[in-house]
Rosetta silent file (secondary structure, phi, psi, omega in degrees, C-alpha in Angstrom):
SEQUENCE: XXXXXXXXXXXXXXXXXXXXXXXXXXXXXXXXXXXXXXXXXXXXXXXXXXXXXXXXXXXXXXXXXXXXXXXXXXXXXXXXXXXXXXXXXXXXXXXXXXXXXXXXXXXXXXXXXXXXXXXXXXXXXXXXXXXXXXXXXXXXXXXXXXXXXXXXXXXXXXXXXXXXXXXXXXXXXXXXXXXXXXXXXXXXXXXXXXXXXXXXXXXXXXXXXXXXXXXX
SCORE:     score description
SCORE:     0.000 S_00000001
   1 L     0.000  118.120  147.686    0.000    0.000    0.000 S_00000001
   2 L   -35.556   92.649 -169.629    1.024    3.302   -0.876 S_00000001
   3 L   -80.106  105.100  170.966    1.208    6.020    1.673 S_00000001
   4 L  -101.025  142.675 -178.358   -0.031    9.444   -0.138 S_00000001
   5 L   -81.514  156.259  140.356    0.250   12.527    1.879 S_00000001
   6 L   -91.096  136.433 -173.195   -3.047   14.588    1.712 S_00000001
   7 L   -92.372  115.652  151.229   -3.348   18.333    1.768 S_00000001
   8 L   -59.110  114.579 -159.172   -5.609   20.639    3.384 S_00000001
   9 L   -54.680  178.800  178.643   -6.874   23.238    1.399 S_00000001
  10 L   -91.042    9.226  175.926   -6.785   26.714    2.947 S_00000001
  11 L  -103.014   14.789  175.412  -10.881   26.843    3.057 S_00000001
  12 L   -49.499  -50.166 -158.536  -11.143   23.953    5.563 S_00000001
  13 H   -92.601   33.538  147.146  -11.746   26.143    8.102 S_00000001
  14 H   -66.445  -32.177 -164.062  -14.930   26.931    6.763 S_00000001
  15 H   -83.903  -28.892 -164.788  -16.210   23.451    7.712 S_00000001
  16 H   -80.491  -25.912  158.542  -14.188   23.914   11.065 S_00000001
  17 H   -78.915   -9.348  161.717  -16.009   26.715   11.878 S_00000001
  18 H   -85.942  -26.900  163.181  -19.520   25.667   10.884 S_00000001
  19 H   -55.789  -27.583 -174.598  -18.427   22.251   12.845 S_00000001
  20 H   -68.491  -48.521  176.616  -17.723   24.618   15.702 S_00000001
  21 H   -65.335  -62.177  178.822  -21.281   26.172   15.629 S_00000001
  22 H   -39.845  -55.473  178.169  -22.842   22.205   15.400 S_00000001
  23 H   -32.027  -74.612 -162.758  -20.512   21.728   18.705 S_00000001
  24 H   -43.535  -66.150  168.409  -21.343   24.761   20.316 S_00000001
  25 H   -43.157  -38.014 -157.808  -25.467   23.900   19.872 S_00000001
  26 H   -91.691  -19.539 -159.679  -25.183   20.495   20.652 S_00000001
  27 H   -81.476  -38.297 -172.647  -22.539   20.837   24.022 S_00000001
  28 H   -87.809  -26.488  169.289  -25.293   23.676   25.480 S_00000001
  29 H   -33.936  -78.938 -142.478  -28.424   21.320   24.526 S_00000001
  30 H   -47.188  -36.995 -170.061  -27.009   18.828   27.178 S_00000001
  31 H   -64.727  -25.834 -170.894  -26.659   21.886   29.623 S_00000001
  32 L   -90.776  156.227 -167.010  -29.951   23.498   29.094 S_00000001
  33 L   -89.701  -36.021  153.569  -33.289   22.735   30.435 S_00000001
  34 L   -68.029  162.110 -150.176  -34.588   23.531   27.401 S_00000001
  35 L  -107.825  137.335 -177.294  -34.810   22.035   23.789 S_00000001
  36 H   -52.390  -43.452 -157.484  -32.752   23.597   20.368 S_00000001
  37 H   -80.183   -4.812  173.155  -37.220   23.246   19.188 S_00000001
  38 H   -71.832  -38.877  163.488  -38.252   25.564   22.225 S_00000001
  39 H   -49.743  -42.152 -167.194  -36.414   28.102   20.492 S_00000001
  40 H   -55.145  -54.887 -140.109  -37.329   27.440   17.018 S_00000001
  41 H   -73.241  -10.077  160.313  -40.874   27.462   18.060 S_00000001
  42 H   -44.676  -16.841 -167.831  -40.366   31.297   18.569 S_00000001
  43 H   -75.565   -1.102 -156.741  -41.064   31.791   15.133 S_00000001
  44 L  -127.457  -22.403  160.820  -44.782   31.048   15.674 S_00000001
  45 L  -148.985 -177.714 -170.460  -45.343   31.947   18.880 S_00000001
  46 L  -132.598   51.691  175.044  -44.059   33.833   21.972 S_00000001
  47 H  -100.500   22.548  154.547  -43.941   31.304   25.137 S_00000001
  48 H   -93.720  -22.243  142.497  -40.364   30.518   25.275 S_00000001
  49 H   -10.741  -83.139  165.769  -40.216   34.437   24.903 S_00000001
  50 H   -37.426  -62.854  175.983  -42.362   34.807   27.832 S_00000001
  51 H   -82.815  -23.751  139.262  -40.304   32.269   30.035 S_00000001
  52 H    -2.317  -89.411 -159.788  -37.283   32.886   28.855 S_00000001
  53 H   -48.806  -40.268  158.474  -37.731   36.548   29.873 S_00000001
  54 L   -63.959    4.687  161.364  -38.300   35.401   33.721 S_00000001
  55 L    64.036   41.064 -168.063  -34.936   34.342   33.731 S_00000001
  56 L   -49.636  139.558  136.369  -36.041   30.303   34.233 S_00000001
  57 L    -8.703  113.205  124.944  -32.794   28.141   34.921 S_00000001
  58 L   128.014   34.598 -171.891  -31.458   26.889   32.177 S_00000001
  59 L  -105.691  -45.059 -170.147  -32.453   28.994   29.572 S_00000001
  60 H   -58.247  -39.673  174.714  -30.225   31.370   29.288 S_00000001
  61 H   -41.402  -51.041  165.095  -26.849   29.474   28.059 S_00000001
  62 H   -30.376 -103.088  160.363  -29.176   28.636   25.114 S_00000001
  63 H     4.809  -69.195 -170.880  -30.097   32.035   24.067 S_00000001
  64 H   -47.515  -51.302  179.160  -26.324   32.824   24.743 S_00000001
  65 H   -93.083   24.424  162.530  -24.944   29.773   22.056 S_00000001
  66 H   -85.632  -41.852 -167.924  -27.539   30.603   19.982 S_00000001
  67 H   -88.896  -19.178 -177.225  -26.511   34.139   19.633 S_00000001
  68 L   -76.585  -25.895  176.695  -23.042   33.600   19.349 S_00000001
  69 H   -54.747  -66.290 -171.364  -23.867   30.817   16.441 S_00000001
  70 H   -67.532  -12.864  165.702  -25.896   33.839   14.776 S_00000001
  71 H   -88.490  -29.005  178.377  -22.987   36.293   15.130 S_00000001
  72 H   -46.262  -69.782 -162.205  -20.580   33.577   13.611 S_00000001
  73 H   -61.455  -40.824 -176.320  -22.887   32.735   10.534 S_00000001
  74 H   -75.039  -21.811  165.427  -23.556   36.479    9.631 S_00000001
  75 H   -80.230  -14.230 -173.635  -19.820   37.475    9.613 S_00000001
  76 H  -100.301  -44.232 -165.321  -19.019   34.390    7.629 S_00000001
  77 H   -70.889  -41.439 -166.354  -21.890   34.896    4.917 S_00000001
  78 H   -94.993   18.883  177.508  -20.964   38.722    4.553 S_00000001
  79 H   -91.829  -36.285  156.817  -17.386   38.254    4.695 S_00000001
  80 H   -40.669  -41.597 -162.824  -17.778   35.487    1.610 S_00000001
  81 H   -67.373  -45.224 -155.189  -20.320   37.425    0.024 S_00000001
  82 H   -55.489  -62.769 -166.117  -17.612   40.630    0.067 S_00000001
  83 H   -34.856  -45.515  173.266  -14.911   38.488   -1.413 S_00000001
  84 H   -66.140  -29.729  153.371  -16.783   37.117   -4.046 S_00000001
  85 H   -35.614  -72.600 -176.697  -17.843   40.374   -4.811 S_00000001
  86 H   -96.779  -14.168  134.216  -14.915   41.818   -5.098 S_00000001
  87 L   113.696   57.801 -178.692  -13.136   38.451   -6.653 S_00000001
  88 L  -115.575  149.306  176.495  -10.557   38.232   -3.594 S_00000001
  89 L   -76.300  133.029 -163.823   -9.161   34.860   -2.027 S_00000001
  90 L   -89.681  103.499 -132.782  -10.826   33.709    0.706 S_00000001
  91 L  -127.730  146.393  160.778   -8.807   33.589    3.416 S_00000001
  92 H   -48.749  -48.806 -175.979   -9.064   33.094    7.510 S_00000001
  93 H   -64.913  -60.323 -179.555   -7.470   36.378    8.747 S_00000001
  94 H   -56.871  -45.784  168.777  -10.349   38.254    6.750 S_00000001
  95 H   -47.004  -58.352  179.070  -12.788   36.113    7.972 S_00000001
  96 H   -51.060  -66.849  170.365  -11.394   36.976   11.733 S_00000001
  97 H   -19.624  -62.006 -135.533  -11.447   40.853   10.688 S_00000001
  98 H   -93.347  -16.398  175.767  -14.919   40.673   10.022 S_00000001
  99 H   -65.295  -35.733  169.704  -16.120   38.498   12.867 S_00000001
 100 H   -36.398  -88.623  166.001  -13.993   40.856   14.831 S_00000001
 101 H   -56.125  -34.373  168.900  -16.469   43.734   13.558 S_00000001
 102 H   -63.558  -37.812 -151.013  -19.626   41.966   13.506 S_00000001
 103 H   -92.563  -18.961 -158.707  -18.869   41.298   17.052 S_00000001
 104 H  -106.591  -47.163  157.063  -17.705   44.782   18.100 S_00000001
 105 H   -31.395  -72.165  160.942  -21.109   46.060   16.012 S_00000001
 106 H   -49.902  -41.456 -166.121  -23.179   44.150   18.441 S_00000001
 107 H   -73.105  -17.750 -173.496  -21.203   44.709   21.669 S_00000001
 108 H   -91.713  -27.411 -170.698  -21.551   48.802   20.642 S_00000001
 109 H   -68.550  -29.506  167.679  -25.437   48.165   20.406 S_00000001
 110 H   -95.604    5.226  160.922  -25.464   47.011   23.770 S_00000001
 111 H   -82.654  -61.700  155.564  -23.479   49.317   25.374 S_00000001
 112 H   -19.711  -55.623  177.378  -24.710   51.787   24.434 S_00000001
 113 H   -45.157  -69.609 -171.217  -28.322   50.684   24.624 S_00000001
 114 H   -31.475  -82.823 -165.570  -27.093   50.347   28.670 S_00000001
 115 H   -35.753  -41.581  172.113  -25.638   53.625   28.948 S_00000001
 116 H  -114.773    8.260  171.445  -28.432   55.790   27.902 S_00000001
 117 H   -81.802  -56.013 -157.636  -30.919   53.340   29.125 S_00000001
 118 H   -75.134  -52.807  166.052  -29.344   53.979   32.245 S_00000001
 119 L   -46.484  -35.243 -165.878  -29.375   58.091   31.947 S_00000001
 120 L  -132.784   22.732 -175.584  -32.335   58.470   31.162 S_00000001
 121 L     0.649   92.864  135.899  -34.128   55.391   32.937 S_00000001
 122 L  -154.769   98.039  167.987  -35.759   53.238   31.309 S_00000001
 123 L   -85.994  -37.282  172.439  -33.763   50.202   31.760 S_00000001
 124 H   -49.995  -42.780  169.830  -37.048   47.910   32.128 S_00000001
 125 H   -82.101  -17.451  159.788  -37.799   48.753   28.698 S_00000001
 126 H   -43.857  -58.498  177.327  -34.571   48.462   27.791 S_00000001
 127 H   -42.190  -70.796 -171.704  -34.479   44.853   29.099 S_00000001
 128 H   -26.211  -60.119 -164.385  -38.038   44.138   27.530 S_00000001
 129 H   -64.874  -37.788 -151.117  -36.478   45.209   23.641 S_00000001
 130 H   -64.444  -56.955 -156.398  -32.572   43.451   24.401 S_00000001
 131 H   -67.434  -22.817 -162.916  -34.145   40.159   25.681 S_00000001
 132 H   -91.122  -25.700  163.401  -36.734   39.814   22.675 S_00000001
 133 H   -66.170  -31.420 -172.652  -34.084   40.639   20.207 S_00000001
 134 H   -98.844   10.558  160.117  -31.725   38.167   21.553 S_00000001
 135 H   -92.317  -22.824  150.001  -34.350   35.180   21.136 S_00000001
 136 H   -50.360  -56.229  171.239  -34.703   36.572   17.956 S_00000001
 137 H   -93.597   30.830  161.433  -31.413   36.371   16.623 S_00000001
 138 H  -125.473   -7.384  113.221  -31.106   32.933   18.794 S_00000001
 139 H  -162.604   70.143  147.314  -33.502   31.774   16.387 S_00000001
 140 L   -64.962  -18.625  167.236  -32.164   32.838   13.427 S_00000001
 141 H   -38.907  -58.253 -139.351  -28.694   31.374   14.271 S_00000001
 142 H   -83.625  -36.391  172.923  -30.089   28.010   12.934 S_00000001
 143 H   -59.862  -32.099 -172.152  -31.507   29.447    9.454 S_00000001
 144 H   -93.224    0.602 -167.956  -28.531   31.377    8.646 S_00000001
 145 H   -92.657  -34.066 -179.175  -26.258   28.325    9.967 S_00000001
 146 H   -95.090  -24.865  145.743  -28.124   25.942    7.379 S_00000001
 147 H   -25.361  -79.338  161.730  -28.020   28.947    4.813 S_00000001
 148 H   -38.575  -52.990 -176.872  -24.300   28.786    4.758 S_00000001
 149 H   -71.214  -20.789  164.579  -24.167   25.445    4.438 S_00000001
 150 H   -81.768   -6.516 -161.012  -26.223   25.471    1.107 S_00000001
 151 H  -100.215  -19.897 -169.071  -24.803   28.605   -0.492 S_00000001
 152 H  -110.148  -11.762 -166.626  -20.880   27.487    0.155 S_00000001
 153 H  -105.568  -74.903  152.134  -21.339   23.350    0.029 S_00000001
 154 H     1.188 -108.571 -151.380  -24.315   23.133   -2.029 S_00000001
 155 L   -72.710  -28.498  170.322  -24.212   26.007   -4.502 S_00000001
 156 L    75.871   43.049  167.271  -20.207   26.123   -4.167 S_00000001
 157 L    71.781   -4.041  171.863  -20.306   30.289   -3.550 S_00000001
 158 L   -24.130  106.762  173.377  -22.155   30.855   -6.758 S_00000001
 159 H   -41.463  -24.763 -165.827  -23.121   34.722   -7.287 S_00000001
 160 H   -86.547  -44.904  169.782  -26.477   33.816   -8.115 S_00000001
 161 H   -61.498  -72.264 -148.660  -26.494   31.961   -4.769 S_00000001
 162 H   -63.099  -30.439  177.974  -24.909   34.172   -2.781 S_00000001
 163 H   -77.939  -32.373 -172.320  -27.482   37.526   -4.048 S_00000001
 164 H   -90.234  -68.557  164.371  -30.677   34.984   -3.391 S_00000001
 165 H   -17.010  -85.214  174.477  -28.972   34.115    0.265 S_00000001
 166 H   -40.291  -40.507  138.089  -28.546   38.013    1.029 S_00000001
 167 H   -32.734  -70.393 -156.195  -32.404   38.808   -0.392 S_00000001
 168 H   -74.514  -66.980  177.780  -33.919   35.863    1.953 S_00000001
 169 H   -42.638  -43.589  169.758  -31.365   37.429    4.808 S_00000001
 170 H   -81.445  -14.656  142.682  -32.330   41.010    4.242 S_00000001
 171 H   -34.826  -66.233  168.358  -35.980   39.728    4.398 S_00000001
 172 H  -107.578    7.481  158.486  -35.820   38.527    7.400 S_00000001
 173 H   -98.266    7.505  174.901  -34.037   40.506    9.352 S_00000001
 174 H   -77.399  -46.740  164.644  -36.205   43.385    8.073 S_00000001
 175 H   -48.583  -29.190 -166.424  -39.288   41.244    9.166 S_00000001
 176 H   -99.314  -13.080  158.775  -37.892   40.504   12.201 S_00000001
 177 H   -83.761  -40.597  176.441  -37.450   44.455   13.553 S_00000001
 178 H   -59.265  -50.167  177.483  -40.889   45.116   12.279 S_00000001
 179 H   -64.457  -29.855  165.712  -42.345   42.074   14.421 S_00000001
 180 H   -43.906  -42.471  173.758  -39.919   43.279   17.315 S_00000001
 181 H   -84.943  -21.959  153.480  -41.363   46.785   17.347 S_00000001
 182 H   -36.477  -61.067 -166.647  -44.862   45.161   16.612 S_00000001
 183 L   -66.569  -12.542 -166.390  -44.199   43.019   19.517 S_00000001
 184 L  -131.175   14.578 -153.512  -43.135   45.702   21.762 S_00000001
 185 H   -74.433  -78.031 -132.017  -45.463   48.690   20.543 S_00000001
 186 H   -52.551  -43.830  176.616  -47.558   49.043   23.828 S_00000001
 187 H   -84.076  -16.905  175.766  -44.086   50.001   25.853 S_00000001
 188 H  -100.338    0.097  173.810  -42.461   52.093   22.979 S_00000001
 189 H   -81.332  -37.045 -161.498  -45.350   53.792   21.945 S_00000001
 190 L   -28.384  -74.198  177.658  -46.589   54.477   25.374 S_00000001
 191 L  -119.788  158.329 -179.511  -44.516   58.178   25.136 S_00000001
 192 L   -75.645   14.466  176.382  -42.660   59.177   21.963 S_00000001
 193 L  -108.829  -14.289 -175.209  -39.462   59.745   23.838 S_00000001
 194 L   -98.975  -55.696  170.685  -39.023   55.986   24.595 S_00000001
 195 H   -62.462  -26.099 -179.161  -39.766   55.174   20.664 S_00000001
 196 H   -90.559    0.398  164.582  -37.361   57.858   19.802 S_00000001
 197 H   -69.001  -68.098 -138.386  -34.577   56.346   22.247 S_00000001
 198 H   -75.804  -13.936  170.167  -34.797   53.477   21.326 S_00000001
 199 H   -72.943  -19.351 -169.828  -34.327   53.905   17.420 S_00000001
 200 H   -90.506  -12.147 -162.107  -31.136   56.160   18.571 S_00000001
 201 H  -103.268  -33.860  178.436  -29.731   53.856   21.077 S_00000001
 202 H  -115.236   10.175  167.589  -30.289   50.450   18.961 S_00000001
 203 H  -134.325  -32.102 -165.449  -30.700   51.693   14.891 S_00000001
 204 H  -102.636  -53.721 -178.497  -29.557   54.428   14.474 S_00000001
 205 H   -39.578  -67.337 -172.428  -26.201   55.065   16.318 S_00000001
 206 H   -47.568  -64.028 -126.019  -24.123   51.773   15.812 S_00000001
 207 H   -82.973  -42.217  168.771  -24.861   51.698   12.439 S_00000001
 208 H   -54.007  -23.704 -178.376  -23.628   55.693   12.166 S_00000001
 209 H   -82.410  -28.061 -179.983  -20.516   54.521   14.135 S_00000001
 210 H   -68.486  -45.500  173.160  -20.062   51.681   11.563 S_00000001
 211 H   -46.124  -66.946  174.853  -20.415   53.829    8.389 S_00000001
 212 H   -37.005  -31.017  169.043  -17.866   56.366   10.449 S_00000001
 213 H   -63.934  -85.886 -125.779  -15.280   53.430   10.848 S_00000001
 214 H   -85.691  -13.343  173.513  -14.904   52.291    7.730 S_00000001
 215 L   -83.259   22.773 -165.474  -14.991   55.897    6.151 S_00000001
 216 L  -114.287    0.000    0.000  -12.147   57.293    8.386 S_00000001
């Protein structure tokens, strides 16, 4: 028998990082009281929402390796999308960059959020928007995690893929702030100074600080 060496290509750690995400999901099931389908079932109704939000035992880790799954998958679909885009080699260290920013993107939304939640108190409502957003994007993790896996395994990065991925993605997260603020009308409508916080402290700001980054 012949002993051939085998090579690893340099896009491997695409699978090792979607393998990471399977990991991540399956190592916090065992931990959690709750089930990967109590989340899901958010999309249809809102009583893991509800208990969730009462801060049950064994909820929260979920939520948490849910959201980190859903920060993973959206820095890896737009850092692919960029490349192909721009017809660049796809490389780890770019990938890190962008996770880097996706991650620093969130972490400004919530600081913020805190900060002037906290000045100008209403932290309760604060909580109320943060927590309903972060079962939201906990679970959205698992659609954009099996996204990725058809548009880069599947479709093999195909522009035509990758523009119908980004459409379906820009769908739903646009649906998914409209059902948030749907979902949440009765406390931000209540006085117009609480709906206009809260577009400055979680839409509007980061996203001016992001533009401001990359335009410096």
């Amino acid at each position: 028998m012949n002993l051939e060496p085998r090579y690893i290509e340099l896009n491997d750690w695409i699978s090792i990082t979607i393998l990471f995400c399977v990991a991540i999901l399956a190592v916090t099931k065992w931990f959690s009281k709750y089930q990967i389908t109590d989340v899901l079932s958010s999309y249809y109704n809102n009583r893991f929402v509800k208990i969730s939000r009462n801060r049950e035992n064994g909820s929260s880790i979920l939520i948490t390796a849910s959201v980190i799954v859903y920060t993973i998958n959206i820095a890896l679909f737009i850092y692919v999308y960029y490349q192909k885009q721009q017809q660049l080699p796809i490389a780890l260290n770019g990938f890190l960059l962008s996770l880097t920013i996706t991650s620093v993107f969130f972490l400004t939304q919530h600081v913020i959020g805190k900060l002037i939640a906290t000045l100008c108190n209403f932290e309760e409502l604060l909580f109320v928007v943060q927590h309903h957003r972060n079962i939201h994007r906990a679970m959205l993790a698992y659609a954009l995690l099996i996204t990725n896996c058809i548009v880069i395994y599947v479709c093999h990065s195909s522009a035509s893929a990758l523009l119908t991925a980004l459409i379906f993605i820009g769908f739903i997260l646009f649906t998914y702030h409209l059902v948030l603020i749907y979902t949440c009308r009765s406390l931000l409508f209540s006085t117009h100074l609480y709906f206009i916080l809260y577009l400055c402290t979680l839409e509007i700001i980061p996203y001016l600080l992001l533009y401001k980054y990359f335009m410096l």
